[in-house]
One Martini backbone bead per residue (centre of mass of N, CA, C, O) as a GRO file, in nm:
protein
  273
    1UNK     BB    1   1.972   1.653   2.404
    2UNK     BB    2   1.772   1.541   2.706
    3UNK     BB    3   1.535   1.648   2.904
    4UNK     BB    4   1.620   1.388   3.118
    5UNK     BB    5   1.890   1.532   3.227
    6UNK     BB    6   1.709   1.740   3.397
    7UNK     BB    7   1.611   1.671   3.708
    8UNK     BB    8   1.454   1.685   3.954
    9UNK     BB    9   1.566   1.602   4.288
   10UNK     BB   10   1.381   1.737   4.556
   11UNK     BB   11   1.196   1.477   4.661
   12UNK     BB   12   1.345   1.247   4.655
   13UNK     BB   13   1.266   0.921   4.679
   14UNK     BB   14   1.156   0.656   4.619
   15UNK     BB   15   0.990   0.402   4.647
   16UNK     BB   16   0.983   0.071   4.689
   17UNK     BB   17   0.893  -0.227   4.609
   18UNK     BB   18   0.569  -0.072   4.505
   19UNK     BB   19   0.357   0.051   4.793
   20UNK     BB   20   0.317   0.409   4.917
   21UNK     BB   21   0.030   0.495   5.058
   22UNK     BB   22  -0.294   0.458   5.127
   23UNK     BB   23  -0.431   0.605   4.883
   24UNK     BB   24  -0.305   0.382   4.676
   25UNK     BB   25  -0.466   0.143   4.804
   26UNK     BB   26  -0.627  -0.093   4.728
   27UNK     BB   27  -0.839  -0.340   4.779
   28UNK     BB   28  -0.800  -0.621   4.883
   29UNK     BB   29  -0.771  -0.858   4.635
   30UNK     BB   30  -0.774  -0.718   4.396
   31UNK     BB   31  -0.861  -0.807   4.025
   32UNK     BB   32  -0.805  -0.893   3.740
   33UNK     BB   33  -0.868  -1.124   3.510
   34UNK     BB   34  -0.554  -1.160   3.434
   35UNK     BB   35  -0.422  -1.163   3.806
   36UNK     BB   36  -0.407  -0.866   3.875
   37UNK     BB   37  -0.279  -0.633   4.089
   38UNK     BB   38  -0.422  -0.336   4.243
   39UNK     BB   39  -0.185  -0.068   4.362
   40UNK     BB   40  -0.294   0.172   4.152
   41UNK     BB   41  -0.482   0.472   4.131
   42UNK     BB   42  -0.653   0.767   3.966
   43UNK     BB   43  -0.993   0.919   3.862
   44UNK     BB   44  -1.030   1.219   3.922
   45UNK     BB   45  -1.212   1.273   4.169
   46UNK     BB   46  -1.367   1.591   4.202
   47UNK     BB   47  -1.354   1.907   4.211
   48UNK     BB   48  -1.321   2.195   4.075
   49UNK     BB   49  -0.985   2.282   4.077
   50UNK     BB   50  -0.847   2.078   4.201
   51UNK     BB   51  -0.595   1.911   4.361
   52UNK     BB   52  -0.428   1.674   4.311
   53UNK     BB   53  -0.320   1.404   4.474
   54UNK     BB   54  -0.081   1.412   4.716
   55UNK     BB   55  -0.046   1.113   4.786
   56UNK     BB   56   0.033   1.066   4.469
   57UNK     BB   57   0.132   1.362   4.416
   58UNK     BB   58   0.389   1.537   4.262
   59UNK     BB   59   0.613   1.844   4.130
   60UNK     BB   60   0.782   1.965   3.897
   61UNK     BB   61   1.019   2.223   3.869
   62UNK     BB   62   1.037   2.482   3.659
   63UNK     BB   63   1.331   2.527   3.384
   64UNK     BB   64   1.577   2.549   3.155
   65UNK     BB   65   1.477   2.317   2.929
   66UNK     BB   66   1.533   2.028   2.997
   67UNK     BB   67   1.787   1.933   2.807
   68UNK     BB   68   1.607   2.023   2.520
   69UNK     BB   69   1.503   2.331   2.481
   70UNK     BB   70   1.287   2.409   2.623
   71UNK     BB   71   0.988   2.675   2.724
   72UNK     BB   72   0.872   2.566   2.985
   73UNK     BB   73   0.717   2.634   3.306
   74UNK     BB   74   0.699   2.458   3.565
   75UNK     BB   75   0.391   2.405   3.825
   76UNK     BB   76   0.169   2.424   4.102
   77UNK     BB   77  -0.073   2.589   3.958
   78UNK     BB   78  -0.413   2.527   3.893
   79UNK     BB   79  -0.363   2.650   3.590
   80UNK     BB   80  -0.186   2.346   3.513
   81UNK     BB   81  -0.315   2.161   3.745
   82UNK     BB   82  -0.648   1.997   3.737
   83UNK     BB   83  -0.954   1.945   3.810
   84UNK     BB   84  -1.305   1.923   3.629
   85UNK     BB   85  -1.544   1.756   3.749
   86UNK     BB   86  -1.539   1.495   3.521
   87UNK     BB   87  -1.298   1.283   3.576
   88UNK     BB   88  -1.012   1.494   3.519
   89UNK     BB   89  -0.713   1.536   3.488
   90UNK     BB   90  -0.553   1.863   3.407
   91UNK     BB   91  -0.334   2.022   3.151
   92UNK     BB   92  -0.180   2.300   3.121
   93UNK     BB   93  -0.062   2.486   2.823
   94UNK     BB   94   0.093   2.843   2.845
   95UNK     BB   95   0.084   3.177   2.696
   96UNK     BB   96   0.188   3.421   2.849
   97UNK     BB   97   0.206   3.772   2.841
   98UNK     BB   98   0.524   3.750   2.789
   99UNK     BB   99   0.574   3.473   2.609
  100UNK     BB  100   0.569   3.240   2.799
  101UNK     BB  101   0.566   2.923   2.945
  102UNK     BB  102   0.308   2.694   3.107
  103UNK     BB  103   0.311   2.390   3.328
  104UNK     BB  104   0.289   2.053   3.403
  105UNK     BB  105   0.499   1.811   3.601
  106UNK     BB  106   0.400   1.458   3.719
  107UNK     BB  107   0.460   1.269   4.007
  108UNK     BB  108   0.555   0.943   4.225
  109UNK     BB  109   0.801   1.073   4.341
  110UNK     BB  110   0.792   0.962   4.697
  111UNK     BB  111   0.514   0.757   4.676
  112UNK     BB  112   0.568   0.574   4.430
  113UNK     BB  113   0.639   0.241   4.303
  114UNK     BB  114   0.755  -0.038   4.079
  115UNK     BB  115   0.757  -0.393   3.970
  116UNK     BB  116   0.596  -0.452   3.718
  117UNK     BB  117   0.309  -0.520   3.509
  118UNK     BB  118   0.046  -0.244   3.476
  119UNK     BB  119   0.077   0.044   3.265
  120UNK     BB  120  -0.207   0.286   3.280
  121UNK     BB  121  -0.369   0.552   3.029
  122UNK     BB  122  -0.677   0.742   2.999
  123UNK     BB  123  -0.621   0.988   2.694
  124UNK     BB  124  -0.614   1.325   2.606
  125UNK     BB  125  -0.417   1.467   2.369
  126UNK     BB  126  -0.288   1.761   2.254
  127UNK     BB  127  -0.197   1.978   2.045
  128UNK     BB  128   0.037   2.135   1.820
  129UNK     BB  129   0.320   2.304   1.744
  130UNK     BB  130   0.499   2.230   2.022
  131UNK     BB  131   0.359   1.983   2.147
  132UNK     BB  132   0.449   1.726   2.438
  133UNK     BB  133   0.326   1.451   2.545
  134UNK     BB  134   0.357   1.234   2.872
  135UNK     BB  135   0.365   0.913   2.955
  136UNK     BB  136   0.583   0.830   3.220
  137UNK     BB  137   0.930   0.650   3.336
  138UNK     BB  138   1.114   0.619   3.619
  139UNK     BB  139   1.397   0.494   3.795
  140UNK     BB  140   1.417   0.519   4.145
  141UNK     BB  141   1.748   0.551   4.141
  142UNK     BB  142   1.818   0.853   4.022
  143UNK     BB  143   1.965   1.028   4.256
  144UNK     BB  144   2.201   0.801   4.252
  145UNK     BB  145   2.253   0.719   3.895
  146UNK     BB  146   2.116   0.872   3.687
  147UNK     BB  147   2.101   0.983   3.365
  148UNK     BB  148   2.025   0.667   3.207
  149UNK     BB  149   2.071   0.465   3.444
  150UNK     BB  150   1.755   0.465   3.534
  151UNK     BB  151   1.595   0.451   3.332
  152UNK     BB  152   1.315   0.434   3.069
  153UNK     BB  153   0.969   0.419   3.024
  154UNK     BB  154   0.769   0.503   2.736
  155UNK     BB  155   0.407   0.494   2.689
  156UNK     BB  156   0.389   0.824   2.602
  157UNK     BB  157   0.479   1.009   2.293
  158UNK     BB  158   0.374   1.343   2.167
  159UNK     BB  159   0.435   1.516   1.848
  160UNK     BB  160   0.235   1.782   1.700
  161UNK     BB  161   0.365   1.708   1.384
  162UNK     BB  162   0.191   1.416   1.483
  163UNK     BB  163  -0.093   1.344   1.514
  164UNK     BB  164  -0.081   1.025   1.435
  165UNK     BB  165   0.091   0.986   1.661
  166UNK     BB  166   0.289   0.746   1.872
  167UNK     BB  167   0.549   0.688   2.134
  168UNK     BB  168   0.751   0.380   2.221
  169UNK     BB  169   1.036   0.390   2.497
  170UNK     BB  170   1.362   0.313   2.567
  171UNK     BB  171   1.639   0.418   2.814
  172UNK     BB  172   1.972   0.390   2.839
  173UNK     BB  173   2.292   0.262   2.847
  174UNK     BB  174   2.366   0.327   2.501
  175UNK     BB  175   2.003   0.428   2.457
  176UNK     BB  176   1.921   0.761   2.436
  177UNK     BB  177   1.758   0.961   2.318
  178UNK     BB  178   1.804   0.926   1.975
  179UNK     BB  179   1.881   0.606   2.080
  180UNK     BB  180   1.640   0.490   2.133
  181UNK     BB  181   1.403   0.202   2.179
  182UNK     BB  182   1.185   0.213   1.927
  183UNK     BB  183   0.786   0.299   1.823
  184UNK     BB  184   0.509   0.379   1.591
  185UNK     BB  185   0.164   0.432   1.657
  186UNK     BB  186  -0.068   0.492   1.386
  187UNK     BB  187  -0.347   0.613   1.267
  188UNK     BB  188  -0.549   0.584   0.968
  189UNK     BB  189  -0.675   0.843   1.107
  190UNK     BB  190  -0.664   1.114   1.217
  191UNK     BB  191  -0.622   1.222   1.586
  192UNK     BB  192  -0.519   1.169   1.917
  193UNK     BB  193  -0.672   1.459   1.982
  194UNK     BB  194  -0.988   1.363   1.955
  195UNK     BB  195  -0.943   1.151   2.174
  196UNK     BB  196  -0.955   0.886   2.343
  197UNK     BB  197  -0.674   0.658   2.472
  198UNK     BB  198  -0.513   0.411   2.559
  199UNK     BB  199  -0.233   0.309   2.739
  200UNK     BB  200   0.021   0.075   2.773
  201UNK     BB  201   0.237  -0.143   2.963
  202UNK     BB  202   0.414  -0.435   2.975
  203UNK     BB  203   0.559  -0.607   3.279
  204UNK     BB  204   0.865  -0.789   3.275
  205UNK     BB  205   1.104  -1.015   3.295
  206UNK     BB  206   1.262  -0.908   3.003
  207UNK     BB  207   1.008  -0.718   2.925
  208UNK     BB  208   0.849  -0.505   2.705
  209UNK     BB  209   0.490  -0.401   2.624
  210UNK     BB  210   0.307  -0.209   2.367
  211UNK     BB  211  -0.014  -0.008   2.371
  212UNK     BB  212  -0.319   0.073   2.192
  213UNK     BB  213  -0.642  -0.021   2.265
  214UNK     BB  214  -0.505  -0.329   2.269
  215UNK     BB  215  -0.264  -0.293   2.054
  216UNK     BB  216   0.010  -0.438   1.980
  217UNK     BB  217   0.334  -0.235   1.886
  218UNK     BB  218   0.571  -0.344   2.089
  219UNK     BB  219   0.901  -0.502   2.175
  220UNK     BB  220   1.131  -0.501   2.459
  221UNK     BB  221   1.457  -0.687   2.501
  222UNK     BB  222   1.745  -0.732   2.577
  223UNK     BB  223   1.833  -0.830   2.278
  224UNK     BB  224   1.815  -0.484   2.213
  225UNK     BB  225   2.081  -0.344   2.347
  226UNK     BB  226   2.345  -0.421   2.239
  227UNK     BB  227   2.521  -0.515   2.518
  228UNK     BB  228   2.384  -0.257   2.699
  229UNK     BB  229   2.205  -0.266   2.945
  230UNK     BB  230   1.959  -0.383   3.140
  231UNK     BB  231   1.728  -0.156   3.354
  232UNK     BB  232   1.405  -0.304   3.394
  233UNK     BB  233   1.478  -0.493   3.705
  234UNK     BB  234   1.287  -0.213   3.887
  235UNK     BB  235   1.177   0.027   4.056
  236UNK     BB  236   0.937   0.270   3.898
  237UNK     BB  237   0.809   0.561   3.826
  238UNK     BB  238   0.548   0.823   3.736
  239UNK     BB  239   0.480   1.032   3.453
  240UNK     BB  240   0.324   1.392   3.384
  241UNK     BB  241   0.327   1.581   3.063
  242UNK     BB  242   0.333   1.918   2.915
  243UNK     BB  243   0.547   2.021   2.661
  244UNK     BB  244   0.751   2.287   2.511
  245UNK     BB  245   0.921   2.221   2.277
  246UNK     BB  246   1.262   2.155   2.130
  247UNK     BB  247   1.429   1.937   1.954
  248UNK     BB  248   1.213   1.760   1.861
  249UNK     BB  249   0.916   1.921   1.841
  250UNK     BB  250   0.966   2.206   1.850
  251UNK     BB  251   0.862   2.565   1.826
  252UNK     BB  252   0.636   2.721   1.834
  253UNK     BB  253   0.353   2.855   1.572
  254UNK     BB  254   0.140   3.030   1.438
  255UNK     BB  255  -0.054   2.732   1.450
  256UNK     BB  256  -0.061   2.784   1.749
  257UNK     BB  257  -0.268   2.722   2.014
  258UNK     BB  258  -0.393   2.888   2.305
  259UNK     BB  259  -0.453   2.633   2.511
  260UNK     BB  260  -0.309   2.362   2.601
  261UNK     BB  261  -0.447   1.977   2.674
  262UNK     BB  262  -0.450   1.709   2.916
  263UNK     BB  263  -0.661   1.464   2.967
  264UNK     BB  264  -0.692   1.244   3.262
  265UNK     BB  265  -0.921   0.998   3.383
  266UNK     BB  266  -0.674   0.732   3.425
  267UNK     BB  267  -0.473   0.583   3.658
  268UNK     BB  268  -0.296   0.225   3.645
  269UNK     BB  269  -0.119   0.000   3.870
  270UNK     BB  270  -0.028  -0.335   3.791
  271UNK     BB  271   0.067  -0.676   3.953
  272UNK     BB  272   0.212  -0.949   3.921
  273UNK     BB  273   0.123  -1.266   4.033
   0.00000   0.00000   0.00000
């Protein structure tokens, strides 16, 4: 089983394609060097403590292991999701005092959704064994047709256990869970945990590639589902969390320390010309 398959669908619909709600549109016109708009930011300046843009973020509640056997409480509580005043906003995975753990996962659905562009965000994730931070998008059909058959296009996850690693991958229908189509950037030494470093997927009709710090390492086209639906052609939210434990990352164990933090700086949305 995969996280993805139990998933809040309280939110309502997401957006049609592009962006919706003011405070998410850049001004008009506004383009980067390489000819793209952007629709949507959010550098998470704010006082210290504040709840990040409602404008842009609504929040998954619950527990139930979200179908891989997580142990963490999603919440929209300050204590797991808030600005630190230094212009990041801060997401913490803690194990509460009766040993339970609890963490907060932020999503766009409902407020915008995109299709096509480049979609980043530049992060320092979290360490330590059963700790599984992600920025990932669903796609916004989800209520209609369940998962895998919406699509999903993961542009970072990592588990706790591979601390110089990141995987970037996509599911669908016939390629979902342990079968999803990735691959996986190492850094040469250190750990992803010890800096901040951008993540990003460029997206095209037909293509979706994927890089950490402007360096292109994945790259995945129709005929890599070998005959199996390509569903990446149509508009996606964006996803932000740190879960806990599961049957990917295993769990939390005695070199675990508690709290731990996922900083984001910034998350852009471009659109391509």
């Amino acid at each position: 089983m995969d996280r993805r398959r139990l998933l809040t669908l309280g939110l309502g619909a997401a957006a049609a394609l592009g962006v919706s709600g003011a405070a998410l549109l850049a001004p008009e016109g506004a383009r980067a060097a390489t000819g793209r708009t952007l629709l949507a930011a959010d550098e998470f300046d704010g006082p210290a403590g504040s709840a990040p843009n409602p404008g842009i973020w609504r929040y998954d509640r619950g527990g139930g292991g979200w179908g891989n056997g997580e142990l963490e409480v999603y919440t929209d509580s300050r204590r797991n999701s808030a600005l630190d005043g230094n212009g990041n906003l801060v997401i913490t995975a803690r194990r509460e005092a009766d040993g339970s753990y609890s963490s907060a996962r932020l999503t766009s659905q409902g407020t915008y959704s995109v299709q096509y562009g480049r979609v980043e965000a530049r992060i320092r994730i979290p360490r330590g064994q059963g700790i599984w931070p992600a920025f990932w998008m669903l796609g916004a059909d989800l209520p209609q047709v369940g998962w895998p058959a919406c699509g999903e296009i993961d542009v970072m996850e990592n588990i706790g256990r591979e601390p110089g690693t990141v995987h970037g991958t996509v599911h669908g229908p016939g390629y979902s869970g342990a079968e999803g189509i990735g691959r996986a950037a190492t850094l040469p030494s250190g750990a992803f945990a010890d800096a901040f470093h951008d993540y990003a997927v460029d997206w095209r009709p037909g293509s979706i590639t994927w890089s950490v710090d402007g360096t292109v390492y994945h790259s995945v086209t129709p005929a890599d589902t070998n005959g199996d639906p390509w569903v990446f052609d149509k508009p996606f939210f964006v996803v932000l969390n740190v879960a806990v434990g599961g049957g990917w990352p295993g769990n939390p164990d005695a070199t675990t320390q508690f709290p731990q933090q996922m900083l984001v700086d910034w998350v852009r949305v471009w659109q391509n010309a």
